[in-house]
SEFITOR-891182 format. One record per residue (C-alpha): residue number from 0; z, x, y; residue in three letters. Coordinates in steps of 0.2 Angstrom, whole numbers, plus 5000, padded with zeros to 4 digits. Each point is the difference from the previous one (the first is absolute). Example, Ala and Ser with C-alpha at 12.3 -4.5 7.8 and 13.67 -1.06 7.14 Angstrom:
! residues 2
@gumi: 0&z: 5039&x: 5062&y: 4978&kefi: ALA
@gumi: 1&z: 4997&x: 5006&y: 5017&kefi: SER
! end
This chain:
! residues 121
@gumi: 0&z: 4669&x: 4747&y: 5343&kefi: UNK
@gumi: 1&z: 5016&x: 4995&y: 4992&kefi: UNK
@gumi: 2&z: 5018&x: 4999&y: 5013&kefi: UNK
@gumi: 3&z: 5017&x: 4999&y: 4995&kefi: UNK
@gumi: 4&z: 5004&x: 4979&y: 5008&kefi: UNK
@gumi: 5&z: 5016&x: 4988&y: 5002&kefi: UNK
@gumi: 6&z: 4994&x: 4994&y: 4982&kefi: UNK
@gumi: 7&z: 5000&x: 5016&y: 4991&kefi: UNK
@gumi: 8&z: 5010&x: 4999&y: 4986&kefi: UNK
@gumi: 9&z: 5012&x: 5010&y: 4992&kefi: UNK
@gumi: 10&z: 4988&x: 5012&y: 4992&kefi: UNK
@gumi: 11&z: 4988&x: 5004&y: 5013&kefi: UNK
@gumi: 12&z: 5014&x: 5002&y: 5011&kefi: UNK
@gumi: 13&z: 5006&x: 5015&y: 4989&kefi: UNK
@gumi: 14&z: 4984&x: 5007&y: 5001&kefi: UNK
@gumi: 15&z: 5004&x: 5001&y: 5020&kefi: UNK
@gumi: 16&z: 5017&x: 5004&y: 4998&kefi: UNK
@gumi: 17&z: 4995&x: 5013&y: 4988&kefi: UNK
@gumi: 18&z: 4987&x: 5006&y: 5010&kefi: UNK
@gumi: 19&z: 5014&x: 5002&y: 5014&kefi: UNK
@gumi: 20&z: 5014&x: 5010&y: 4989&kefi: UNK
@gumi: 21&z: 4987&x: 5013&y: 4994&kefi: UNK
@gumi: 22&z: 4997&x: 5006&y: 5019&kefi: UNK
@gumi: 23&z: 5019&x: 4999&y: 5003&kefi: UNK
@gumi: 24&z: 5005&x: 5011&y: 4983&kefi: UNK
@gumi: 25&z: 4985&x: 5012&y: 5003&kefi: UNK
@gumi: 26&z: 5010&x: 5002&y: 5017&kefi: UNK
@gumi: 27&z: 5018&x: 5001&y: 4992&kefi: UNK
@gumi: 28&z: 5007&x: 4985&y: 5009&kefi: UNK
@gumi: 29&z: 5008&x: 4984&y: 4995&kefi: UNK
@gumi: 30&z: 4995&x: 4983&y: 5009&kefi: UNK
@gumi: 31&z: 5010&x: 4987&y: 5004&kefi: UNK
@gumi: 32&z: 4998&x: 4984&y: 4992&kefi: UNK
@gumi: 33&z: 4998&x: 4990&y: 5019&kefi: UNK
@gumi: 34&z: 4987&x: 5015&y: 5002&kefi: UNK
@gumi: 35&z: 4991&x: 4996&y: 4985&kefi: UNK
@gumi: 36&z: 5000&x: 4984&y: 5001&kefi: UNK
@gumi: 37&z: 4994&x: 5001&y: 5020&kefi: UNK
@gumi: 38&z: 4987&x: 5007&y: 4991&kefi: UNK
@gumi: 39&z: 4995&x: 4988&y: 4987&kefi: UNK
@gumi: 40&z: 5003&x: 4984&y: 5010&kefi: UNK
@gumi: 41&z: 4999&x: 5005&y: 5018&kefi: UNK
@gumi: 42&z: 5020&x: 4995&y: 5001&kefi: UNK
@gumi: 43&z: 5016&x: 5001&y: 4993&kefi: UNK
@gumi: 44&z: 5001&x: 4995&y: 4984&kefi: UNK
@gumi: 45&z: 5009&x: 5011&y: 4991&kefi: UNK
@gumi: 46&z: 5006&x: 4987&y: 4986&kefi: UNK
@gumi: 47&z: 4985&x: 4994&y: 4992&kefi: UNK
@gumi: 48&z: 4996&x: 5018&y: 4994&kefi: UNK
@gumi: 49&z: 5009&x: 5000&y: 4984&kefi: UNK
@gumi: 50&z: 4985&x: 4991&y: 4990&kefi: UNK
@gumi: 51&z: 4989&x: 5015&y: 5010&kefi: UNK
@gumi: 52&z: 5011&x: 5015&y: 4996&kefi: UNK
@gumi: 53&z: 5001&x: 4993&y: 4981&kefi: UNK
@gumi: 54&z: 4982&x: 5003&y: 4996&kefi: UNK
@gumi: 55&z: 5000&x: 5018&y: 5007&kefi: UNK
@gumi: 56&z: 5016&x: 5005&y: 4992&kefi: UNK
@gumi: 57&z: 4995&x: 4994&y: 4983&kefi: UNK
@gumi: 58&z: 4984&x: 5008&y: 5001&kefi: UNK
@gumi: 59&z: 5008&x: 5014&y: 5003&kefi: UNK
@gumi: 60&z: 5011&x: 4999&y: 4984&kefi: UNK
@gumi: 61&z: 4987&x: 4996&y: 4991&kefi: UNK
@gumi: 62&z: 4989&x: 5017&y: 5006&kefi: UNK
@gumi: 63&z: 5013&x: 5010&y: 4998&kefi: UNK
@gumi: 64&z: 4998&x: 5002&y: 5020&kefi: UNK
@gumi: 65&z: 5014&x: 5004&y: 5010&kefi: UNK
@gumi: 66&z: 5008&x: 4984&y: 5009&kefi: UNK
@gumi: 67&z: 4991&x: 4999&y: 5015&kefi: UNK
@gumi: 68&z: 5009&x: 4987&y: 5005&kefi: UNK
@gumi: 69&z: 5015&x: 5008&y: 5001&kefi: UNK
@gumi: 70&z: 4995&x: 5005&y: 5018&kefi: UNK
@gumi: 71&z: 5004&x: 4983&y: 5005&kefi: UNK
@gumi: 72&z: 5016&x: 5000&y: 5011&kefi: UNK
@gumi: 73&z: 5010&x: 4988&y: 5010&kefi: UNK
@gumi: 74&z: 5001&x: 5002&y: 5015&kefi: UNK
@gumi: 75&z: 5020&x: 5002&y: 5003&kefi: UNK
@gumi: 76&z: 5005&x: 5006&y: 4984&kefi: UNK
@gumi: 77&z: 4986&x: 5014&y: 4997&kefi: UNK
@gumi: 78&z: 4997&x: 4996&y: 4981&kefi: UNK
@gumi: 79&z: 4989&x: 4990&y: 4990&kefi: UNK
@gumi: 80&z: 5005&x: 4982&y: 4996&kefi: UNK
@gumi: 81&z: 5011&x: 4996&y: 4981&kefi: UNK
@gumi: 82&z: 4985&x: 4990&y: 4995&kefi: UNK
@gumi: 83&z: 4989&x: 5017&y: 5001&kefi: UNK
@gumi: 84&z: 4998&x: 5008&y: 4979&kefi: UNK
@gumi: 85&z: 5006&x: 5015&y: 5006&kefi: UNK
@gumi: 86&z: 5014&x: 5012&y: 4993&kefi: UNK
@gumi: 87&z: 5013&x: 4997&y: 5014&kefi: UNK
@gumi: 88&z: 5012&x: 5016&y: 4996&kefi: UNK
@gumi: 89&z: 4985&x: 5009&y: 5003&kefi: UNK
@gumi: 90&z: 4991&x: 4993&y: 5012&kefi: UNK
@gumi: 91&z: 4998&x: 5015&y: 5011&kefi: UNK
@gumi: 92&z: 4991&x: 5008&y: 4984&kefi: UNK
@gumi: 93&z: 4989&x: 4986&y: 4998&kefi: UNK
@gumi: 94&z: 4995&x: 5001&y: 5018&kefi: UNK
@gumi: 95&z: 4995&x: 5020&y: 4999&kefi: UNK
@gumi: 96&z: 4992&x: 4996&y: 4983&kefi: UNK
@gumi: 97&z: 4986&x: 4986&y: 5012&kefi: UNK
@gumi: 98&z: 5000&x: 5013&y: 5013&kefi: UNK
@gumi: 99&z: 4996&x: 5014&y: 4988&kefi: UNK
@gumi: 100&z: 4984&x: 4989&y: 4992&kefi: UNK
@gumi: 101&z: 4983&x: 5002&y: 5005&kefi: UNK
@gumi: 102&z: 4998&x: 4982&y: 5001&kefi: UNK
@gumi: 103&z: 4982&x: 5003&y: 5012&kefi: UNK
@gumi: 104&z: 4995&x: 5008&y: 4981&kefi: UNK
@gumi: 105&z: 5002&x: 4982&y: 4994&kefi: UNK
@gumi: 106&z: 4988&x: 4985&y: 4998&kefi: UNK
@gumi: 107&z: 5007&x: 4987&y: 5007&kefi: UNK
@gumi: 108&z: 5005&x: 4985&y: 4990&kefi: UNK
@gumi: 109&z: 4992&x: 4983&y: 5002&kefi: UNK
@gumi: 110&z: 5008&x: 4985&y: 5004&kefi: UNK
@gumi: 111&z: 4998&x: 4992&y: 4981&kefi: UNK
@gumi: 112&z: 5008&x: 5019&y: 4993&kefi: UNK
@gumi: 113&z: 5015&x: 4998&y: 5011&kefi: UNK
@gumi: 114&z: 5002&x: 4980&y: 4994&kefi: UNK
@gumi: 115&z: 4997&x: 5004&y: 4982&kefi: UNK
@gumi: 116&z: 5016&x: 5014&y: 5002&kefi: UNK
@gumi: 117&z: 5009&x: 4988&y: 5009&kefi: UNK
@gumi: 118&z: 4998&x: 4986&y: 4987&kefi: UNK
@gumi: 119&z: 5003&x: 5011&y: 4986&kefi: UNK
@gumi: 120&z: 5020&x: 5003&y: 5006&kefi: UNK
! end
């Protein structure tokens, strides 16, 4: 059996991450990124999930998915970070569009789809 370690890299850890923003959009709510990356790495980390984030946010573009990680929020100011593709004007939008997707209804992507979306931006 395969497990997420310290070594994982980028791509496998948005497999876990996205494993972990389909459960929280299925439920309609947002996570924070110290939640998410509690999650990932077992502590704070918050900063290093840029290079994470990346590969499911391009993925999505590239399905024509809605931005799942759009989701994401700080933890004072509410809202995704300026690095996340998203359309900021309308972010509230973009959040009832990953709400409104059956994203249960979806194959999840593997770890070399979400690299080759990444390296392809």
């Amino acid at each position: 059996m395969k497990a997420f370690n310290p070594t994982s890299k980028h791509p496998a850890r948005a497999v876990q991450a996205w494993q972990i923003l389909v459960s929280a959009a299925m439920n309609r709510q947002t996570i924070t990124y110290q939640k998410l990356s509690l999650y990932i790495y077992g502590r704070k980390a918050e900063g290093v999930l840029d290079q994470t984030l990346g590969h499911i946010a391009y993925y999505c573009i590239d399905n024509k998915l809605p931005p799942l990680t759009a989701i994401v929020v700080g933890k004072g100011r509410g809202t995704p970070g300026h690095d996340i593709p998203i359309n900021f004007r309308r972010r509230d939008e973009e959040r009832e569009k990953v709400y409104r997707e059956d994203w249960y209804d979806i194959y999840p992507p593997s770890a070399d789809e979400l690299h080759e979306s990444y390296l392809n931006h």
